[in-house]
C-alpha positions in Angstrom: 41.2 137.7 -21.7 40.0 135.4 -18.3 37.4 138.1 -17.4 35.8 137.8 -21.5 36.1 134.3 -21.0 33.9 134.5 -17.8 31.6 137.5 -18.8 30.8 135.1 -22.1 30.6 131.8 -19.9 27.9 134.2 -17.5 25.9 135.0 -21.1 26.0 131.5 -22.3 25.0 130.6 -19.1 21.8 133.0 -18.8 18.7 131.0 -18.9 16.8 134.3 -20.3 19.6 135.2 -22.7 21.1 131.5 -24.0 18.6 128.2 -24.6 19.7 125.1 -25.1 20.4 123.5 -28.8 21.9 120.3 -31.1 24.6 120.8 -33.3 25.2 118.5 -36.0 27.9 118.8 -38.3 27.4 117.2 -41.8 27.9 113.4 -41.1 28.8 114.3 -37.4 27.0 112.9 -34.5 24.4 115.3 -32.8 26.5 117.7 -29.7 24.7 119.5 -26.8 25.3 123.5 -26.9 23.8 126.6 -25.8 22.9 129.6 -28.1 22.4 133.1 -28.1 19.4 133.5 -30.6 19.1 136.5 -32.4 16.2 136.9 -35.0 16.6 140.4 -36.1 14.4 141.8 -39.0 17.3 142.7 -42.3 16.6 145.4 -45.1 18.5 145.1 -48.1 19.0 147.2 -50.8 18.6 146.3 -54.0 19.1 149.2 -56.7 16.3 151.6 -55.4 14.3 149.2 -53.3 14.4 148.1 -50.0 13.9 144.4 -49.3 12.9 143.5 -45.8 13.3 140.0 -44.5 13.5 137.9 -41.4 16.6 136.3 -40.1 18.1 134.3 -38.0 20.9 134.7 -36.8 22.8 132.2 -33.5 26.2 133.2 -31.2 27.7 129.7 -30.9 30.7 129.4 -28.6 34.0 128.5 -30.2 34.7 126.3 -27.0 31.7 123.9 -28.3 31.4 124.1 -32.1 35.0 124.9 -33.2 34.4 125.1 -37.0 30.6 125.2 -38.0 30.1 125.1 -41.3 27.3 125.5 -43.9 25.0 123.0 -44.5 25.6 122.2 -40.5 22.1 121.9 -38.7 21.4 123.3 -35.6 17.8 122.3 -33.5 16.2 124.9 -31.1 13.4 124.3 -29.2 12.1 121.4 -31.0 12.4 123.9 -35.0 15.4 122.6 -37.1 17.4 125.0 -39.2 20.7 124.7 -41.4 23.4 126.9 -41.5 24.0 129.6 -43.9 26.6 131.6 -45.6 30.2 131.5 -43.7 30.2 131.2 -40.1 31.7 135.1 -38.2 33.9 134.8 -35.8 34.3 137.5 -33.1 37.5 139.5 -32.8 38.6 137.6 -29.6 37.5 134.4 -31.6 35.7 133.2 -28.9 32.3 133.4 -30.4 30.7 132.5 -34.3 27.9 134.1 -35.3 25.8 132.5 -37.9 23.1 132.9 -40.1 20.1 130.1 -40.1 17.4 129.2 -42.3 14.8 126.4 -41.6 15.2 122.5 -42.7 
């Protein structure tokens, strides 16, 4: 488990990989954390059709944001988004993965 740790402290770590972001939980005072940013394109069915749509979707470290919820806003590079849908957390539970949409 030390060598995930470290592997996922390396990641976070990666200036071409993680950036720099605010967390602040509803009524919570902003918090300094690094993200892994992941806007991947989603297609959804729907019946017959196919329903494509951008996302955005974050890895926040447990370590730093222990229990994110929706509602929660997150800031990245100077855009602002809220948090979507239920927070994922990895199978080590080291990591959430979340779904963002603008402010």
């Amino acid at each position: 488990m030390i060598a995930v740790v470290a592997a996922l402290d390396a990641l976070f770590a990666d200036g071409n990989i993680a950036r720099d972001g605010v967390y602040v939980a509803d009524g919570g005072t902003p918090v300094l954390v690094r993200v892994v940013t992941r806007r991947t394109d989603e297609v959804t069915g729907f019946g017959e059709a196919r329903i494509w749509s951008e996302t955005t979707r974050i890895d926040l470290r447990v370590a730093e944001v222990p229990n994110p919820r929706p509602g929660d806003r997150l800031e990245i590079d100077g855009d602002a988004f809220l948090i979507q849908g239920e927070p994922v957390r990895d199978r080590e539970r080291l990591v959430w993965t979340v779904d963002l949409r603008p402010a």
